[in-house]
MDTraj code that builds the backbone (N, CA, C; nanometers):
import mdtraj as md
import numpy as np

residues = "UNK UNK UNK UNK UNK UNK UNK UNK UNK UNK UNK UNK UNK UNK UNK UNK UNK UNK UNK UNK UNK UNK UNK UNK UNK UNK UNK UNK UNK UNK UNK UNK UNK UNK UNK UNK UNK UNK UNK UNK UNK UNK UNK UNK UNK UNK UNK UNK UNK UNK UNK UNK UNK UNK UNK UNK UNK UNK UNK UNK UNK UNK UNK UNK UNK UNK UNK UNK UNK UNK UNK UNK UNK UNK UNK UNK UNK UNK UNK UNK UNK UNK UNK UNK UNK UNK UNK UNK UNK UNK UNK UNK UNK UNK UNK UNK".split()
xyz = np.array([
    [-0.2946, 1.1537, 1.1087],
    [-0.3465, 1.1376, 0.9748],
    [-0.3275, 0.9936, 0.9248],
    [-0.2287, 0.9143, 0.9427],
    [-0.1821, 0.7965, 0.8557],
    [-0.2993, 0.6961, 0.9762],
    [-0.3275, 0.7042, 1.0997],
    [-0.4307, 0.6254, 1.1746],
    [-0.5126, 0.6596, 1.1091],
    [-0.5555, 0.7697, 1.0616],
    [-0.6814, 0.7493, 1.0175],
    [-0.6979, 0.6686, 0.8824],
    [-0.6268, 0.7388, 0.8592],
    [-0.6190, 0.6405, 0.6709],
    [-0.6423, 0.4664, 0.6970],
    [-0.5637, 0.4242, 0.7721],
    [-0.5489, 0.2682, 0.8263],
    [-0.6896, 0.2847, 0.8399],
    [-0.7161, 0.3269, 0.9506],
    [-0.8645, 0.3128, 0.9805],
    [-0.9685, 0.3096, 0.8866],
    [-0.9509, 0.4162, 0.7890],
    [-1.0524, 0.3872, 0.6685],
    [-1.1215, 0.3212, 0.5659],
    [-0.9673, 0.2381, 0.5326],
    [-0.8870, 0.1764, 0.4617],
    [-1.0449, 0.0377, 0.4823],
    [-1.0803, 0.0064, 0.5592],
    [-1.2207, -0.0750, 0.5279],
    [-1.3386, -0.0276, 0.4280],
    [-1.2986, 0.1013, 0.4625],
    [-1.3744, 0.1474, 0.2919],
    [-1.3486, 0.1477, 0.2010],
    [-1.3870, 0.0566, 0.0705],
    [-1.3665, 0.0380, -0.0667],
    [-1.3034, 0.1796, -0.1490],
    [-1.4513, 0.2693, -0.0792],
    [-1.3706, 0.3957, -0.2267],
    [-1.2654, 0.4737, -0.1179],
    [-1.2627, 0.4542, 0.0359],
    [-1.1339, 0.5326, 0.0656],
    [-0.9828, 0.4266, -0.0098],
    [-0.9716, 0.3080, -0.0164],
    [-0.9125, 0.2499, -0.0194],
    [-0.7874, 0.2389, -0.1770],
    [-0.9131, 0.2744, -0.2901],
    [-0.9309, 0.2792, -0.3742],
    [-0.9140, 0.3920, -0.4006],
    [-0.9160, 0.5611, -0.3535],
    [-0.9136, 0.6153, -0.3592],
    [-0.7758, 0.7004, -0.3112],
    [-0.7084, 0.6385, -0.1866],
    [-0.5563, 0.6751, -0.1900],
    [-0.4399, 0.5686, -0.2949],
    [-0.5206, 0.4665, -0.3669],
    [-0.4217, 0.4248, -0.4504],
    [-0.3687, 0.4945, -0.5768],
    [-0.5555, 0.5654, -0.6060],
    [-0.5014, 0.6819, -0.7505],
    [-0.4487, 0.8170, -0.7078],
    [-0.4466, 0.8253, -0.5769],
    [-0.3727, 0.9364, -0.5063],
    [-0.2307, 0.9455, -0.5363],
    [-0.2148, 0.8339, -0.5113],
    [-0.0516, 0.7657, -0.5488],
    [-0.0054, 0.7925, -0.7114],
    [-0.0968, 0.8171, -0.7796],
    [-0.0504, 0.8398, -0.8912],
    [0.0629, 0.7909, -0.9702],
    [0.0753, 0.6371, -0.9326],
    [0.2119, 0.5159, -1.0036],
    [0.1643, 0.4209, -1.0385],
    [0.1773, 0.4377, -1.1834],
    [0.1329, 0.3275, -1.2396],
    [0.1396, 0.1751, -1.2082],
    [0.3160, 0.1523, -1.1375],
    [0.3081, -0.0057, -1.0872],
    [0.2576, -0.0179, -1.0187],
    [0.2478, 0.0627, -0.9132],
    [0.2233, 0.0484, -0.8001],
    [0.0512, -0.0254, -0.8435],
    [-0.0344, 0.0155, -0.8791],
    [-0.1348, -0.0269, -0.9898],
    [-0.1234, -0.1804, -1.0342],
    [-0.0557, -0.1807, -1.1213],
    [-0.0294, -0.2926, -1.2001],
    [0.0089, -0.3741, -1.1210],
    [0.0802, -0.3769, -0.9853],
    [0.0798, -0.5050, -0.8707],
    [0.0353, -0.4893, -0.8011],
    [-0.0872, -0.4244, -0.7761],
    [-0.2076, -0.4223, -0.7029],
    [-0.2882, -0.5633, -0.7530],
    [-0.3095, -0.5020, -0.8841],
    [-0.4228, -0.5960, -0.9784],
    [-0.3724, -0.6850, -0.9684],
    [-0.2407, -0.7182, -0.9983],
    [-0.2443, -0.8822, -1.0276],
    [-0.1918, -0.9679, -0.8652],
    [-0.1692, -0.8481, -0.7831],
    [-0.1850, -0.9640, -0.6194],
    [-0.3446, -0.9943, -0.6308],
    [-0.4113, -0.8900, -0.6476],
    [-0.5329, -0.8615, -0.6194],
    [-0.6082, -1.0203, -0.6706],
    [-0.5465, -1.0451, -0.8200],
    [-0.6240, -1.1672, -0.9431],
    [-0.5553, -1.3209, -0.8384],
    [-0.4261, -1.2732, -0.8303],
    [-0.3752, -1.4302, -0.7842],
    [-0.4351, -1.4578, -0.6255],
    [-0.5059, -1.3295, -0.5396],
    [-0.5509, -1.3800, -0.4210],
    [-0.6814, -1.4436, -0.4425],
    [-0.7456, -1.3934, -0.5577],
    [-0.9009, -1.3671, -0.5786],
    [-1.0195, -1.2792, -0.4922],
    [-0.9268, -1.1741, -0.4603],
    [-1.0347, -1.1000, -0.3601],
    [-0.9786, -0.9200, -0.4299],
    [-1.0711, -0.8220, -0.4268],
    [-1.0896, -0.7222, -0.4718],
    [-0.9718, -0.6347, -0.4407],
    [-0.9643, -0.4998, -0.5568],
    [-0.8295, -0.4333, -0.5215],
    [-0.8457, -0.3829, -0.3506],
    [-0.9493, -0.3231, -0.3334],
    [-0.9720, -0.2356, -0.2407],
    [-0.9236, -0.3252, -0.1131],
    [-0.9888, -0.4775, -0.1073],
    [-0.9185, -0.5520, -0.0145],
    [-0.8120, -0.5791, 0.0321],
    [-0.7534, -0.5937, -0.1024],
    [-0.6058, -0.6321, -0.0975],
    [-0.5314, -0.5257, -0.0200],
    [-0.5868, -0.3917, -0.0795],
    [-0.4866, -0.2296, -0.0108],
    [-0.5719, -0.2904, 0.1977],
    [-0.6619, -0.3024, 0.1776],
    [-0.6514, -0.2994, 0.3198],
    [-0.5680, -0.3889, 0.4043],
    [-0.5435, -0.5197, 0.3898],
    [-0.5404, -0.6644, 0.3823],
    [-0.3415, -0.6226, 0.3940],
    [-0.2921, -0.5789, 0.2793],
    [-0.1672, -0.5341, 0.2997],
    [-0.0996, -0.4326, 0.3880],
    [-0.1847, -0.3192, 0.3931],
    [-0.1403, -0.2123, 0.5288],
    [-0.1376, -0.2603, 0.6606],
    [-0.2833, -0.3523, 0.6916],
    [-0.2701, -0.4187, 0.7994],
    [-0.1782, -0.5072, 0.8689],
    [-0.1787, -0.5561, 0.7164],
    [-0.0466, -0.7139, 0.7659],
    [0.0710, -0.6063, 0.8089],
    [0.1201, -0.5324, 0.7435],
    [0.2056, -0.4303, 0.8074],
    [0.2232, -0.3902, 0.8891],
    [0.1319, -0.3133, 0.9478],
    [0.1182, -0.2573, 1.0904],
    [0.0963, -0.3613, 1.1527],
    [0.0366, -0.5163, 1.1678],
    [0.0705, -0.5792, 1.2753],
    [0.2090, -0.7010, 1.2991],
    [0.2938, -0.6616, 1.1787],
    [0.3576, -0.7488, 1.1699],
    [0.4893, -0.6155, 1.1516],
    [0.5139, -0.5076, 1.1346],
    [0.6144, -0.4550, 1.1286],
    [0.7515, -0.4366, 1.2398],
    [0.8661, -0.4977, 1.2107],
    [0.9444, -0.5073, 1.3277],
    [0.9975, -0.3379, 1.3567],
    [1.0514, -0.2996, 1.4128],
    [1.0971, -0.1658, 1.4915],
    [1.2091, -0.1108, 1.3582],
    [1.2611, -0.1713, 1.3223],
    [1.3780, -0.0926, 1.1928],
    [1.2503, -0.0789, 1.0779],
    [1.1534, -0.1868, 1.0774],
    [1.0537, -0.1380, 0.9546],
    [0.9675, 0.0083, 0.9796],
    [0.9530, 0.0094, 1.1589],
    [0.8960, 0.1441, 1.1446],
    [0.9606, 0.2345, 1.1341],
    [1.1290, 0.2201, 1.1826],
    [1.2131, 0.3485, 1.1609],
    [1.1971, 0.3877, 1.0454],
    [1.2540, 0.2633, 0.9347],
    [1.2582, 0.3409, 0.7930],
    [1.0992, 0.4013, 0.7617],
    [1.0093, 0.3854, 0.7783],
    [0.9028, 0.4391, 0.7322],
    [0.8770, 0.5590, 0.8268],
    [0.9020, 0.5668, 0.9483],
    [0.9053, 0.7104, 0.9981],
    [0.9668, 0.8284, 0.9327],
    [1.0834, 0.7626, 0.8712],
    [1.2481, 0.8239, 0.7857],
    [1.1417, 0.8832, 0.6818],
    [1.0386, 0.8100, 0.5877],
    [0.9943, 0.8278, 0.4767],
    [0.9033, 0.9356, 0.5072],
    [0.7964, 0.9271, 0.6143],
    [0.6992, 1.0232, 0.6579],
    [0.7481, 1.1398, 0.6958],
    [0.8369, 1.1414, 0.7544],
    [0.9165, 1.3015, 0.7366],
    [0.9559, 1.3763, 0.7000],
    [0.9901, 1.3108, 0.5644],
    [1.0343, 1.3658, 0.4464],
    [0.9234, 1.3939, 0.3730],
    [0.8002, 1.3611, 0.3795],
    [0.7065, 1.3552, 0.3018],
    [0.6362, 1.4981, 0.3059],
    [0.5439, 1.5805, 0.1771],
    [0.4803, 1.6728, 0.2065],
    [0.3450, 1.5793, 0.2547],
    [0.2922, 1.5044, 0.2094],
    [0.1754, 1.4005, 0.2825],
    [0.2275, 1.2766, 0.3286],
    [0.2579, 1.2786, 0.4631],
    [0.3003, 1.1493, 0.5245],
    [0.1995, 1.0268, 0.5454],
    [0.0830, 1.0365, 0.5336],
    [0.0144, 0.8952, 0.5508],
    [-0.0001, 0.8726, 0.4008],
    [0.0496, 0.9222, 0.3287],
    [0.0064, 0.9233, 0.1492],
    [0.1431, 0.8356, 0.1432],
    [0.2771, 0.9112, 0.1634],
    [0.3428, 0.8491, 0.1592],
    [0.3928, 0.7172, 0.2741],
    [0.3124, 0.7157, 0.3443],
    [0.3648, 0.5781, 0.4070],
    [0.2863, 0.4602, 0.3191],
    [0.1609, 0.5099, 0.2907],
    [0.1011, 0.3950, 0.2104],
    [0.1647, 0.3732, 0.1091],
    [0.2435, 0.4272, 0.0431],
    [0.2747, 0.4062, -0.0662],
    [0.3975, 0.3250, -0.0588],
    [0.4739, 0.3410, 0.0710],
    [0.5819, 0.2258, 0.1223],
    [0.5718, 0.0721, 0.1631],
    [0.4236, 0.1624, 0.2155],
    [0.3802, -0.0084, 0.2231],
    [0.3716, -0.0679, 0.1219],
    [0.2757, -0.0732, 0.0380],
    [0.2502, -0.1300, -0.0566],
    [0.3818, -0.1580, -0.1595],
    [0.4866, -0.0426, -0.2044],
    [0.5858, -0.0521, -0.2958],
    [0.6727, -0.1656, -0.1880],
    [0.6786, -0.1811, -0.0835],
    [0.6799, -0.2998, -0.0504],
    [0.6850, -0.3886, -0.0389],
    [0.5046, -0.4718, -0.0117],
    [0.4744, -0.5678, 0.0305],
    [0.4491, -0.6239, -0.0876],
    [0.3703, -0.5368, -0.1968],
    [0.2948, -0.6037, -0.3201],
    [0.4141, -0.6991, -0.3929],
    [0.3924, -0.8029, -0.4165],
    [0.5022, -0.8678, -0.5196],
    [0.5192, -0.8270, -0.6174],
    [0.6594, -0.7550, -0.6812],
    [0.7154, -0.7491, -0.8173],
    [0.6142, -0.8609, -0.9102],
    [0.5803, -0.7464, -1.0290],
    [0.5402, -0.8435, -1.1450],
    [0.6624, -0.8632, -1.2185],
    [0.6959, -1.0197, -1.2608],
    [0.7691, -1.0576, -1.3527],
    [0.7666, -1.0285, -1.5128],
    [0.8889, -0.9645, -1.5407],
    [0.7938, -0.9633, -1.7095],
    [0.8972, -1.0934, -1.8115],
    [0.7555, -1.0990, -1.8489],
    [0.7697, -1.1810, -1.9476],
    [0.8460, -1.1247, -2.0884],
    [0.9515, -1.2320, -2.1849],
    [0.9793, -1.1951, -2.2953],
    [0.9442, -1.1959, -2.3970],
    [0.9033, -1.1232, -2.5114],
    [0.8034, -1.1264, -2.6080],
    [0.8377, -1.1961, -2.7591],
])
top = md.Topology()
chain = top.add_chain()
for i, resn in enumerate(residues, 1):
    res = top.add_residue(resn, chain, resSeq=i)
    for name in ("N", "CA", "C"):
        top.add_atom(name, md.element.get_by_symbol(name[0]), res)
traj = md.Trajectory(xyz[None], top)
């Protein structure tokens, strides 16, 4: 299941479509703004980030995310969602 998702993941509304799956708001909110500071679309960015993952993940990065998928009732739902809570950069907040 989680290959396939990767695999999909070139499609805009699949892409776009396991992020509101995720149902977290940050997770959202540092989507958009990697998304503004790369200048390329959310849907890209979710692909663009899983990938860099999977080809750059060392062997303890896949343990812990195996750790996560097992525990999971949807394991490619929740691995994406590791990825990304992740990779995406913390938004800083500002003081008002």
């Amino acid at each position: 299941m989680f290959g396939e998702m990767i695999a999909a993941l070139g499609r805009p509304d699949v892409a776009l479509g396991i992020v509101a799956a995720l149902d977290d708001a940050d997770l959202v909110k540092r989507l958009a703004a990697a998304s503004d500071a790369a200048g390329r679309a959310p849907a890209d960015t979710v692909r663009a980030t899983v990938h860099g993952f999977v080809e750059t993940a060392s062997d303890d990065d896949w343990m812990q995310l195996m750790g996560i998928m097992n525990r999971a009732g949807d394991p490619g739902l929740a691995a994406i969602r590791a990825i990304l809570a992740r990779k995406l950069p913390a938004i800083e907040e500002t003081a008002s």
